[in-house]
N, CA, C and O of each residue as an XYZ file, in Angstrom:
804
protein
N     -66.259    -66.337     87.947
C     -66.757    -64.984     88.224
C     -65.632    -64.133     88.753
O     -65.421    -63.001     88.316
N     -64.709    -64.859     89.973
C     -63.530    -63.674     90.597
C     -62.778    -63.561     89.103
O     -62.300    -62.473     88.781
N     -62.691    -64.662     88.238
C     -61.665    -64.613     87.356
C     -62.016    -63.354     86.233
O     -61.118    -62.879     85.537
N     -63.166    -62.971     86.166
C     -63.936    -62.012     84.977
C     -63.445    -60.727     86.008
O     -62.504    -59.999     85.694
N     -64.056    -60.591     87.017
C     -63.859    -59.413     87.884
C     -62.389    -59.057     88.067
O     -62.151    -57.903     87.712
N     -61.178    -59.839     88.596
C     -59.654    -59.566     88.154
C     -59.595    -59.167     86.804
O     -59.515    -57.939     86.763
N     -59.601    -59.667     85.699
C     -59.714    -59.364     84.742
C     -59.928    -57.850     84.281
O     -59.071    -57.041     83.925
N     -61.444    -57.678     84.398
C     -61.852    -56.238     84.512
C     -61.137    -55.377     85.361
O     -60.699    -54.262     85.077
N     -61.074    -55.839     86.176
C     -60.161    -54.557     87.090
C     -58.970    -54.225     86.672
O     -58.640    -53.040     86.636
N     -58.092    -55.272     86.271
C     -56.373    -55.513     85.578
C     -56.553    -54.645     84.128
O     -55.582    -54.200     83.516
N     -58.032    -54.471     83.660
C     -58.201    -53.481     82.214
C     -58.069    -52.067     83.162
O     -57.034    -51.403     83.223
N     -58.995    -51.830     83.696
C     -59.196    -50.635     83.723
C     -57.963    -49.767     84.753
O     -57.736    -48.570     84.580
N     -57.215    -50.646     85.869
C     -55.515    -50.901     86.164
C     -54.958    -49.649     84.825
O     -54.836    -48.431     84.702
N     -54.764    -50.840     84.064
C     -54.371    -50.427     82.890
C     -54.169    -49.057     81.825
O     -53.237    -48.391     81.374
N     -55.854    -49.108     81.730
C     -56.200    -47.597     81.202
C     -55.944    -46.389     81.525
O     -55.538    -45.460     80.827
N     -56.274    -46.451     82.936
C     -55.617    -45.680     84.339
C     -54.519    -45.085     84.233
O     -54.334    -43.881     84.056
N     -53.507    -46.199     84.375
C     -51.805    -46.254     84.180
C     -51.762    -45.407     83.037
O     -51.406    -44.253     83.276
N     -52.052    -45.706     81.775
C     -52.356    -45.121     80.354
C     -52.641    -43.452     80.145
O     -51.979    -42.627     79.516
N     -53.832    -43.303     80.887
C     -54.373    -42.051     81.009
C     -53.111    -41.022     81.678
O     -52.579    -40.016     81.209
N     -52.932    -41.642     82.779
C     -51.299    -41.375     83.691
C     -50.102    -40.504     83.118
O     -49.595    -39.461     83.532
N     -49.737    -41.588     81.630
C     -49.077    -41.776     81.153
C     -48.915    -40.429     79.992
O     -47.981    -39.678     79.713
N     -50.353    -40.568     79.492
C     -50.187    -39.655     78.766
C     -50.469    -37.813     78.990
O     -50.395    -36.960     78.106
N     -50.718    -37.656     80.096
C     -51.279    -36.772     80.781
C     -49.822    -36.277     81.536
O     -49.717    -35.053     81.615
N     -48.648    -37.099     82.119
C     -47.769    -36.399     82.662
C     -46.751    -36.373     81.445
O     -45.871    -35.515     81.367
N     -46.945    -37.434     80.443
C     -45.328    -37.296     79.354
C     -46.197    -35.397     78.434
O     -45.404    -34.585     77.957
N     -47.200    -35.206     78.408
C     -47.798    -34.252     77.651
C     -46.546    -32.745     78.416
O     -45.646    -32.112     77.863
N     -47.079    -32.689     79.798
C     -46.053    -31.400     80.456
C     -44.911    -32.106     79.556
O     -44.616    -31.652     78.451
N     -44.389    -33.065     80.018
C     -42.586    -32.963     79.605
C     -42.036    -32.589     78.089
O     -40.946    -32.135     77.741
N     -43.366    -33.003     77.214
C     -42.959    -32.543     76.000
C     -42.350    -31.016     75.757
O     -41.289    -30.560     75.330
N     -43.920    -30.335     76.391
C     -44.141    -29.227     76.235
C     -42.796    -28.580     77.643
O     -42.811    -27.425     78.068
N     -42.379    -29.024     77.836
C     -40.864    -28.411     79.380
C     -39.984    -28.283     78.056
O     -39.757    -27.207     77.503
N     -39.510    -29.551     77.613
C     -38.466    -29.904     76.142
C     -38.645    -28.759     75.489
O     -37.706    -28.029     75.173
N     -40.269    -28.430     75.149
C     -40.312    -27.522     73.912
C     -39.348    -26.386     74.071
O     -38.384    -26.070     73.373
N     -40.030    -25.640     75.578
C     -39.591    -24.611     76.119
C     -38.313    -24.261     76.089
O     -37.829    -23.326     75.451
N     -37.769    -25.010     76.777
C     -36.097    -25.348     77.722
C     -34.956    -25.550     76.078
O     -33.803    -25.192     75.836
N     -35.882    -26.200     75.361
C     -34.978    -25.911     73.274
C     -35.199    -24.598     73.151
O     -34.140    -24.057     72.835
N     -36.218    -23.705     73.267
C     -36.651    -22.496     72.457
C     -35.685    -21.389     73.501
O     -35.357    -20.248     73.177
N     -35.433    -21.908     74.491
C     -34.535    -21.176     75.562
C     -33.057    -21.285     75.040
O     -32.282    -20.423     74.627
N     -32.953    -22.448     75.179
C     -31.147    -22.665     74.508
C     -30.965    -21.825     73.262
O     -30.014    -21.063     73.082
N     -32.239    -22.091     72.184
C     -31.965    -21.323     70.896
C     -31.950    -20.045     71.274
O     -31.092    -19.383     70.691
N     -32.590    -19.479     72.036
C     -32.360    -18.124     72.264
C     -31.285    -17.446     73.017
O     -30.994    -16.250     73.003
N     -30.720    -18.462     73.708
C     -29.394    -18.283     74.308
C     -28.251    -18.020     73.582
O     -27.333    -17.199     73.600
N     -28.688    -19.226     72.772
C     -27.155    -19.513     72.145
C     -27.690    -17.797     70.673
O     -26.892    -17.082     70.068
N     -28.637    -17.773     70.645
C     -28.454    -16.483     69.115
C     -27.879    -14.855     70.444
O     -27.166    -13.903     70.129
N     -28.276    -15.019     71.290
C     -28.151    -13.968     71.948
C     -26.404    -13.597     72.562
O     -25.802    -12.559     72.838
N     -26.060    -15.093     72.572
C     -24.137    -15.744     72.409
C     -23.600    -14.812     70.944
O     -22.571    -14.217     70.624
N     -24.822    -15.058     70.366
C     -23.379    -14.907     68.840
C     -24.480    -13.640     68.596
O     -25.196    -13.713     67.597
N     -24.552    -13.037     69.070
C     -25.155    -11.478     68.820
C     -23.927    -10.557     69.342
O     -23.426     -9.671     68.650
N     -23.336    -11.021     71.208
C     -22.488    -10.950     71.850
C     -20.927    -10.871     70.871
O     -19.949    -10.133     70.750
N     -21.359    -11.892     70.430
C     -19.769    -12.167     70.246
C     -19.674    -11.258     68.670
O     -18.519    -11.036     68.306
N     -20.527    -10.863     67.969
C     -20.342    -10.228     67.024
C     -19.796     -8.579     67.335
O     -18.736     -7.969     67.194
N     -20.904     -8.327     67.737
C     -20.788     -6.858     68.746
C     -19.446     -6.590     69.758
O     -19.166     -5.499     70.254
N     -18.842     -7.595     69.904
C     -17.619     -7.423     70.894
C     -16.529     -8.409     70.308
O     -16.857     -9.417     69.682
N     -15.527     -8.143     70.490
C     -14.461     -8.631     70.718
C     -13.386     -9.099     69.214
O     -13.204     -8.022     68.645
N     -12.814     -9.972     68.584
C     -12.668    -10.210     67.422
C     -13.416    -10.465     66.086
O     -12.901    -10.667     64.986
N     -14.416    -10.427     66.327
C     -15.409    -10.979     65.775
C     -16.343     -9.783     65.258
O     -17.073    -10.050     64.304
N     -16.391     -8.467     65.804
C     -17.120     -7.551     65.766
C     -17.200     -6.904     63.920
O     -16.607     -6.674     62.865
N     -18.683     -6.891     64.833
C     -19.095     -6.307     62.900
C     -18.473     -4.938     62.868
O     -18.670     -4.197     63.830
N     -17.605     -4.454     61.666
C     -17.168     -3.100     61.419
C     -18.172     -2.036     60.702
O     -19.064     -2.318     59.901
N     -17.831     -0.817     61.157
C     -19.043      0.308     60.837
C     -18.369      1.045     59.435
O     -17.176      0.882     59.176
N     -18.925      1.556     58.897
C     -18.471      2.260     57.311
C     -16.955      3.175     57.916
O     -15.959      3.609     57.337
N     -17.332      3.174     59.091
C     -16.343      4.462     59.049
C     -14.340      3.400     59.627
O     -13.144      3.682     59.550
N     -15.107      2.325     60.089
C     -14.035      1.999     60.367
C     -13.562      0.987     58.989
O     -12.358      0.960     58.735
N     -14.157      0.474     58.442
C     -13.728      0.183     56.811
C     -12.935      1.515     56.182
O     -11.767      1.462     55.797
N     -13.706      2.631     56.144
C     -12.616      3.616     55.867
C     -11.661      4.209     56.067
O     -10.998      4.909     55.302
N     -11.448      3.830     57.720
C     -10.238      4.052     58.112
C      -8.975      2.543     57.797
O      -7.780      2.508     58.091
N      -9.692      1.637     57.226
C      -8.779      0.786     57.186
C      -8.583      0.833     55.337
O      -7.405      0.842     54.982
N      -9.289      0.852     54.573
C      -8.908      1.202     53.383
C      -7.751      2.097     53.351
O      -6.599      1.829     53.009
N      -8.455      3.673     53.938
C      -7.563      4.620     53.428
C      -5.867      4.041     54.591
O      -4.763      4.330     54.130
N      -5.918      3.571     55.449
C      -4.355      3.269     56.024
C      -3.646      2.649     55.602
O      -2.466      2.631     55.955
N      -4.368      1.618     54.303
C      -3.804      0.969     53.369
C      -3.233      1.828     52.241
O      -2.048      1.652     51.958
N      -3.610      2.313     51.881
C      -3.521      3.097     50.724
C      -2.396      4.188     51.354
O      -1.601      4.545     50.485
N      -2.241      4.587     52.222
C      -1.227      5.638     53.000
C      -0.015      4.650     53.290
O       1.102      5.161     53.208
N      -0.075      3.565     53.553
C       0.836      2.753     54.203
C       1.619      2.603     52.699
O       2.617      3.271     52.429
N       1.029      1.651     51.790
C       1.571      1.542     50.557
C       2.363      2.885     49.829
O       3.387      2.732     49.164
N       1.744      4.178     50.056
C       2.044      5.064     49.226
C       3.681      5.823     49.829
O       4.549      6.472     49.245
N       3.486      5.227     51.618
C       4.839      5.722     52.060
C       6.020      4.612     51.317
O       7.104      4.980     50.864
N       5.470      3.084     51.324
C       6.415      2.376     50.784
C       6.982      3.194     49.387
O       8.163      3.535     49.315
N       6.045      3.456     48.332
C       6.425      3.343     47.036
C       7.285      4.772     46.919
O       8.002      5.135     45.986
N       7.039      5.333     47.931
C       7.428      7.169     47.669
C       8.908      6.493     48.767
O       9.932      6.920     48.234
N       9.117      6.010     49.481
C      10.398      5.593     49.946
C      11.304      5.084     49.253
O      12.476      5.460     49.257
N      10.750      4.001     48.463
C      11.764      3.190     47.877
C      12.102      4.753     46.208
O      13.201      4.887     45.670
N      11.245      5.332     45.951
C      11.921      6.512     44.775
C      12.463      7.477     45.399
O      12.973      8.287     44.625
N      12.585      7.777     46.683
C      13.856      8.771     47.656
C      15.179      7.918     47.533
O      16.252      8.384     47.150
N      14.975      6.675     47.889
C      15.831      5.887     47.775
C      17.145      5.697     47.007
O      18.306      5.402     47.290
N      16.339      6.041     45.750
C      16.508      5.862     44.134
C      17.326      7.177     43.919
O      18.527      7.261     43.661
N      16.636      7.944     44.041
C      16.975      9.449     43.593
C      17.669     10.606     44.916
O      18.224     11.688     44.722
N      17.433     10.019     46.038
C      18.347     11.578     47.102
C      19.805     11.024     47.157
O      20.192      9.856     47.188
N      20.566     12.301     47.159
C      21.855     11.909     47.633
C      21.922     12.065     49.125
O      22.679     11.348     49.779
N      21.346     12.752     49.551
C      20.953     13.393     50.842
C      21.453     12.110     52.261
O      21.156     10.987     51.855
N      21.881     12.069     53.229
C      22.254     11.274     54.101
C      20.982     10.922     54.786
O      20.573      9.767     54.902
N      20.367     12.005     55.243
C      19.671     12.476     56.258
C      18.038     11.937     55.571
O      17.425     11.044     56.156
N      17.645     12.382     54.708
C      16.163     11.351     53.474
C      16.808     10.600     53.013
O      16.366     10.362     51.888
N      17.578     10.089     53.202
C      17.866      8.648     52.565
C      17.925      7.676     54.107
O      18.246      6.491     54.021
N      17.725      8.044     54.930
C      18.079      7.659     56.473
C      15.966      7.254     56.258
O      15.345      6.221     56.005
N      15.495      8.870     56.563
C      14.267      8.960     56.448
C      13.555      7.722     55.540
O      13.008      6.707     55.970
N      13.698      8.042     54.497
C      13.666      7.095     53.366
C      13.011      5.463     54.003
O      11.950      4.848     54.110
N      14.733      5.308     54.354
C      14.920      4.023     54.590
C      13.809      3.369     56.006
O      13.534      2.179     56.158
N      13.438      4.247     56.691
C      12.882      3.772     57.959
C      11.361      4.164     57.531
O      10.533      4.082     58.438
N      10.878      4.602     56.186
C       9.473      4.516     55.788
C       9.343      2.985     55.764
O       8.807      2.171     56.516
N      10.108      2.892     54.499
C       9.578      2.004     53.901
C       9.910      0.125     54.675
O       9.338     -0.882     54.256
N      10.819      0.142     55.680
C      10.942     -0.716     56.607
C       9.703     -1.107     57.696
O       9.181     -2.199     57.917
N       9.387      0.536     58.420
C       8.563      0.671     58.990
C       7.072      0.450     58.458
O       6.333     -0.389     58.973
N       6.730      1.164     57.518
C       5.572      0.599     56.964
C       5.552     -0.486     56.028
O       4.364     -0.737     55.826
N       6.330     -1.304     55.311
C       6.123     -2.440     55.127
C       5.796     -3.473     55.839
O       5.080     -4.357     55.369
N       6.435     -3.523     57.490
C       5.849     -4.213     58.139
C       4.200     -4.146     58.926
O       3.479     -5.068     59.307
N       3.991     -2.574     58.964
C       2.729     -1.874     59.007
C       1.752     -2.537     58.220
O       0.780     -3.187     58.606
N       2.158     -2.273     56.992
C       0.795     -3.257     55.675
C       0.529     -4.605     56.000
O      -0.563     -5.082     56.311
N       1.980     -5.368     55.868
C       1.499     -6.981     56.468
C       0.347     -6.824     57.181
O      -0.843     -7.039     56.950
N       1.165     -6.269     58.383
C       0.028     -6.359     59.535
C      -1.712     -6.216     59.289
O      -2.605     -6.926     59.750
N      -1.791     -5.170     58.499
C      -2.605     -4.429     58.265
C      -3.473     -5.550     56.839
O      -4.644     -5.389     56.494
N      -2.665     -6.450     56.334
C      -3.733     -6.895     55.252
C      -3.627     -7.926     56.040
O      -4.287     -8.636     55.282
N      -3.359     -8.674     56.951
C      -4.033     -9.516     57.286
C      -5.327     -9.341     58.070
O      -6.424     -9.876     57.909
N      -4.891     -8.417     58.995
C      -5.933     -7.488     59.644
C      -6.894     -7.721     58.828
O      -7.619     -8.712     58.923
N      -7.013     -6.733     57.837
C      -8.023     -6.963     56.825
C      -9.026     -7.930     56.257
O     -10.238     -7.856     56.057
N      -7.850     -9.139     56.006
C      -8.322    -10.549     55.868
C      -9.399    -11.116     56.702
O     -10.294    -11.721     56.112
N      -9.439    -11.030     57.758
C      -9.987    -11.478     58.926
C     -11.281    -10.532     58.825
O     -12.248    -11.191     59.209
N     -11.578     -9.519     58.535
C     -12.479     -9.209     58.624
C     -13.608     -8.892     56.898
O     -14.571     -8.205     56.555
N     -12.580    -10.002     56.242
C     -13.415     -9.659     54.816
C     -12.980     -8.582     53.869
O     -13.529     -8.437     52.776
N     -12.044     -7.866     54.266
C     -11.629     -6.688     53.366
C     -10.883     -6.496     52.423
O     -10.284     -7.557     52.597
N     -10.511     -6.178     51.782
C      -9.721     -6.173     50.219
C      -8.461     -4.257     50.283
O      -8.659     -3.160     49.760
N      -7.386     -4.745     51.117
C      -6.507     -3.347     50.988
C      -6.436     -3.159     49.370
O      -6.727     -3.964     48.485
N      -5.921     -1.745     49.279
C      -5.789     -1.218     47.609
C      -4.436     -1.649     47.265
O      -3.685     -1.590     48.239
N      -3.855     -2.088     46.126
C      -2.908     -2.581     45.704
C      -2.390     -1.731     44.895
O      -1.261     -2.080     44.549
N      -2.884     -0.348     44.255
C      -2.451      0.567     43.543
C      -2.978      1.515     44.029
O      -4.153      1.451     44.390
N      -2.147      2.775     44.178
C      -2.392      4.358     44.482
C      -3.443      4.687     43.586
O      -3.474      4.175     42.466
N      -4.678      5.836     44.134
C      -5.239      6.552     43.602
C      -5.411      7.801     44.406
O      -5.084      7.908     45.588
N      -5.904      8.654     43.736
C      -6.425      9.945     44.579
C      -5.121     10.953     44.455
O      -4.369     10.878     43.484
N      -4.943     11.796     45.407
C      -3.632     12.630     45.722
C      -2.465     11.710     45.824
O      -1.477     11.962     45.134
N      -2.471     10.446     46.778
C      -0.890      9.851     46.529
C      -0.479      9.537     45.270
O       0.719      9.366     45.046
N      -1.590      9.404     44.117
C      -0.719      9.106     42.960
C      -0.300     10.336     42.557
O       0.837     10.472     42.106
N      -1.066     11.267     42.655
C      -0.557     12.589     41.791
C       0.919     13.024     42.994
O       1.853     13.712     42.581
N       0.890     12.652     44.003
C       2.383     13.460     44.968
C       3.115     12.183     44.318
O       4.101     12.692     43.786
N       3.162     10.908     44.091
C       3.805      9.777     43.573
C       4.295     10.726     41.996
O       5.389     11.264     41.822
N       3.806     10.717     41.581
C       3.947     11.280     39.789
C       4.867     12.252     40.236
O       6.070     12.205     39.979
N       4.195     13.327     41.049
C       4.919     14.715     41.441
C       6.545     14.518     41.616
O       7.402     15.202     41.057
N       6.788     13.328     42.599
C       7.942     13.277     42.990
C       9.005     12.598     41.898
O      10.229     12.673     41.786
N       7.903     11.857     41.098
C       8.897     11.421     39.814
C       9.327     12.197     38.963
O      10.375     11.861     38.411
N       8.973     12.911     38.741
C       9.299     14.242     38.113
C      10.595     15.076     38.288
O      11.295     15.574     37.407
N      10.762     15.114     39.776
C      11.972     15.781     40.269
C      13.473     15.424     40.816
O      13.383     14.315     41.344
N      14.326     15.732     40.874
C      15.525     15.040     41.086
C      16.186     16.029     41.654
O      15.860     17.189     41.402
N      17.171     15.759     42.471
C      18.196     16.470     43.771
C      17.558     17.641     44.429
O      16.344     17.762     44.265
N      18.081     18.376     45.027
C      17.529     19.306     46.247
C      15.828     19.683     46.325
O      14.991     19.901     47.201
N      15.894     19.615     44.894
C      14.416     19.927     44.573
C      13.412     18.806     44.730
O      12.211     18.933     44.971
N      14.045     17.773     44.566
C      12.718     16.460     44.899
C      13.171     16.401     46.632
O      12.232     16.170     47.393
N      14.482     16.589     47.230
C      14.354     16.418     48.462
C      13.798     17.118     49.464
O      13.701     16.568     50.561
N      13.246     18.688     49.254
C      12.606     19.532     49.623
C      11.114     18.988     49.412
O      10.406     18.705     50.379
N      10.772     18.887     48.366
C       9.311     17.937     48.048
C       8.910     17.074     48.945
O       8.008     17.212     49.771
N      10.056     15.586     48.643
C       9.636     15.033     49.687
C       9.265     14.894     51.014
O       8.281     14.404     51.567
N      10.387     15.498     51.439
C      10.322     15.919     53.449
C       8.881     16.452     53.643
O       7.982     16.335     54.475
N       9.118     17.147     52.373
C       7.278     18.331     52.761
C       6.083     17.657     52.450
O       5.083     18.136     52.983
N       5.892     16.514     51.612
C       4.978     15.747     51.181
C       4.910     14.770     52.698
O       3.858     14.481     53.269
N       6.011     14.452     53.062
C       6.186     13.240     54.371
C       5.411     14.424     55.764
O       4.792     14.100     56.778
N       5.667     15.378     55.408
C       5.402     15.914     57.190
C       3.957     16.295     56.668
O       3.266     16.011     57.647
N       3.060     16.795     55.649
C       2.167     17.206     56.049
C       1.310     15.661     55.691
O       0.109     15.616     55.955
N       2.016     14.408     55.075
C       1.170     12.938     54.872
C       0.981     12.966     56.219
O      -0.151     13.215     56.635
N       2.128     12.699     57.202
C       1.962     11.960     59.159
C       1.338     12.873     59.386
O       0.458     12.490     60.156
N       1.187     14.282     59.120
C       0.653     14.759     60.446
C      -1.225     14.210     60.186
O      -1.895     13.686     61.076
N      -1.748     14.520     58.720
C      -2.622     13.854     58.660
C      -2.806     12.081     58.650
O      -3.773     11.469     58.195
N      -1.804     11.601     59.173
C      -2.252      9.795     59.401
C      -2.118      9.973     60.767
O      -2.997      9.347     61.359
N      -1.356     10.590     61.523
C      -1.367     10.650     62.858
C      -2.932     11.159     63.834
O      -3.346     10.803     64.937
N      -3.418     12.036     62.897
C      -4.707     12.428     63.366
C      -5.478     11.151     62.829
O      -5.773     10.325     63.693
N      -5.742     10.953     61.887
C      -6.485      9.150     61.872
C      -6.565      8.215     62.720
O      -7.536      7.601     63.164
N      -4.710      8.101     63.052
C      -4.821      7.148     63.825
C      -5.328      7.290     65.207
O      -5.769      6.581     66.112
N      -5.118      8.278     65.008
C      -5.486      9.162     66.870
C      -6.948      8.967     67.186
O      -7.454      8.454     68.184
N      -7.587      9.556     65.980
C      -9.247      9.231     65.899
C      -9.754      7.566     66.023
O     -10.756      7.268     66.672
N      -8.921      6.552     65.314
C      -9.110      5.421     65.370
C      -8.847      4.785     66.706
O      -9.811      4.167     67.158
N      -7.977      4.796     67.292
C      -7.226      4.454     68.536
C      -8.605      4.640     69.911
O      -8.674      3.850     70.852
N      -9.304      5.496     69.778
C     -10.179      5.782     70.522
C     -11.953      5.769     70.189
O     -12.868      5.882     71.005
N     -12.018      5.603     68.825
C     -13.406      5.567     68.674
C     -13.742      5.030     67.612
O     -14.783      5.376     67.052
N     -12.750      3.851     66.993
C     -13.126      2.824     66.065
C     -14.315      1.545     66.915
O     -14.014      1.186     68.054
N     -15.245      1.124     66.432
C     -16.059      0.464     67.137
C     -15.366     -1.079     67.457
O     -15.305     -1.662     68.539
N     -14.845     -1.538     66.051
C     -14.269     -2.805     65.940
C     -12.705     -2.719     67.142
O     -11.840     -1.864     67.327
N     -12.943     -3.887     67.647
C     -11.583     -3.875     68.703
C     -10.434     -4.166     68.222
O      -9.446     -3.613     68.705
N     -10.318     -4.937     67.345
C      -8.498     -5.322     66.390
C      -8.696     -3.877     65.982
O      -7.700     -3.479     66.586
N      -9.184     -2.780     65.442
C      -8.810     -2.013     64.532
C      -8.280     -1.073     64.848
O      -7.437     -0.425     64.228
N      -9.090     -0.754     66.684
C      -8.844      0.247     67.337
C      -7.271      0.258     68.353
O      -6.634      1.210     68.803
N      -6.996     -1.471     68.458
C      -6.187     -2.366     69.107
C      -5.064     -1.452     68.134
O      -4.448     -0.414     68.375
N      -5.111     -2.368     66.903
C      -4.521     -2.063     65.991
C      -3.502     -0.526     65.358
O      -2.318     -0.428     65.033
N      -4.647      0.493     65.402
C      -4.389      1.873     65.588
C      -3.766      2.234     66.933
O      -3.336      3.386     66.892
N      -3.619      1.785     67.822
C      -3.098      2.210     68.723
C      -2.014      1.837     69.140
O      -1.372      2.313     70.076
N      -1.689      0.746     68.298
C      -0.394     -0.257     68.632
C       0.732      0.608     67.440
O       1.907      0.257     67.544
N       0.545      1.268     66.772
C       1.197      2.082     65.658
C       1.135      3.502     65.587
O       1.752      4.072     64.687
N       0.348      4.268     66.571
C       0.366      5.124     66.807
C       1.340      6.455     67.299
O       1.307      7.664     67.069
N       2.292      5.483     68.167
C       3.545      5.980     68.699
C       4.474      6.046     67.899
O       5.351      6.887     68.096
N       4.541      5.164     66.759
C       5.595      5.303     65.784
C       5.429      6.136     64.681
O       6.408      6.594     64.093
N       4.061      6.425     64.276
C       3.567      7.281     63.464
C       3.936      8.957     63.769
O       4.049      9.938     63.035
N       4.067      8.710     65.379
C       4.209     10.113     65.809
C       5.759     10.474     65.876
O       6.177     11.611     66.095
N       6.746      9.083     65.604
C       8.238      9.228     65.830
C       8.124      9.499     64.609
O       9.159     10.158     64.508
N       7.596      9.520     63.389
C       7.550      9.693     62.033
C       7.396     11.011     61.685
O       8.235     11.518     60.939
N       6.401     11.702     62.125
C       6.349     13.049     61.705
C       7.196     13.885     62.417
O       7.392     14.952     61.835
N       8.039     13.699     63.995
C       9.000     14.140     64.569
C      10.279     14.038     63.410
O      10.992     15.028     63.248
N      10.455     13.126     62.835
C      12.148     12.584     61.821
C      11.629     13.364     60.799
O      12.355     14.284     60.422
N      10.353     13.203     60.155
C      10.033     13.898     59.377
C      10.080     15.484     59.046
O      10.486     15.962     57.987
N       9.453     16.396     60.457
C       9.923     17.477     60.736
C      11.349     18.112     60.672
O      11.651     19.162     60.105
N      12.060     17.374     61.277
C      13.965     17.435     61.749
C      14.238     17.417     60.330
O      14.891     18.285     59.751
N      13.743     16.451     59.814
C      14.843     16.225     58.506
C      14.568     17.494     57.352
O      15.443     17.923     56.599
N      12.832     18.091     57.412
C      12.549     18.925     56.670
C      13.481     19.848     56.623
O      13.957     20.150     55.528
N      14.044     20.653     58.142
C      14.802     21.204     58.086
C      15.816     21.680     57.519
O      16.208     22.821     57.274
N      16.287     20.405     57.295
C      17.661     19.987     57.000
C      17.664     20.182     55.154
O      18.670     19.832     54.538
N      16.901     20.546     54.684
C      17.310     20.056     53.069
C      16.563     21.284     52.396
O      16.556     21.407     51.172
């Protein structure tokens, strides 16, 4: 009889324990559920952060367009440098000349990798007005293409200098604005040589 009664009691012990069991692991599931749906929301609210700020930042139409068209300006000083090059006898645009296409060749690097990093494709051939001032200048030879040029160079900087000026301060993306501002000062020694030299020819 004690042996039936231990028995019974050691079941229902048991069930007890059981009931216990499943009644406190139930909260912990449901803590897990939570405390995951928290991390996931952490971690998307991380890379929301990190998009919106810093290298990583999504670019706005306008700052794609400022990086297209600086491509396309950067290239067009190369190609219009290296045909001053070609064609001035001039000391003084051939000086000019020479510190375009130095200066902004290393500008583009910069600038298509730049690019790279954020998915973008710089232009590899002139269109628009630089091809037609490109054509323009092929056309002409001694005093007359060197007057051209100087004048094509001072009124190109003064409009890339205002770009960059605009970019430098209210591009959203941070390399771009980084970027524009790190070239800015030289852009402005550009349309200064540019000016001087107009003078001169």
């Amino acid at each position: 009889m004690k042996i039936k009664v231990f028995a019974i009691a050691a079941v229902i012990v048991a069930l007890a324990a059981c009931h216990r069991e499943d009644r406190s692991g139930q909260p912990e599931t449901d803590t897990t559920g939570t405390v995951q749906t928290e991390q996931t929301l952490d971690t998307a609210s991380a890379t929301t952060t990190g998009v919106s700020g810093g290298t990583t930042s999504a670019m706005t139409n306008e700052d794609k367009d400022f990086v297209t068209k600086a491509g396309m300006g950067g290239l067009a000083e190369v190609l219009m440098g290296n045909l001053a090059l070609q064609k001035t006898s001039n000391a003084d645009v051939k000086a000019f000349a020479q510190r375009m296409v130095t200066d902004h060749t290393t500008a583009n690097a910069e600038l298509a990798q730049l690019a790279i990093t954020k998915g973008l494709a710089l232009p590899t051939e002139l269109g628009g007005e630089h091809k037609e001032g490109l054509d323009h200048l092929s056309s002409l030879s001694g005093a007359e293409f060197d007057k051209a040029y100087m004048a094509h160079m001072v009124a190109d900087h003064e409009k890339t200098v205002a770009d960059f000026d605009k970019a430098s301060t209210s591009a959203t993306d941070s390399d771009v604005k980084t970027w524009a501002g790190q070239k800015l000062p030289t852009l402005r020694e550009h349309l200064a040589q540019a000016k001087e030299t107009a003078k001169k020819v």
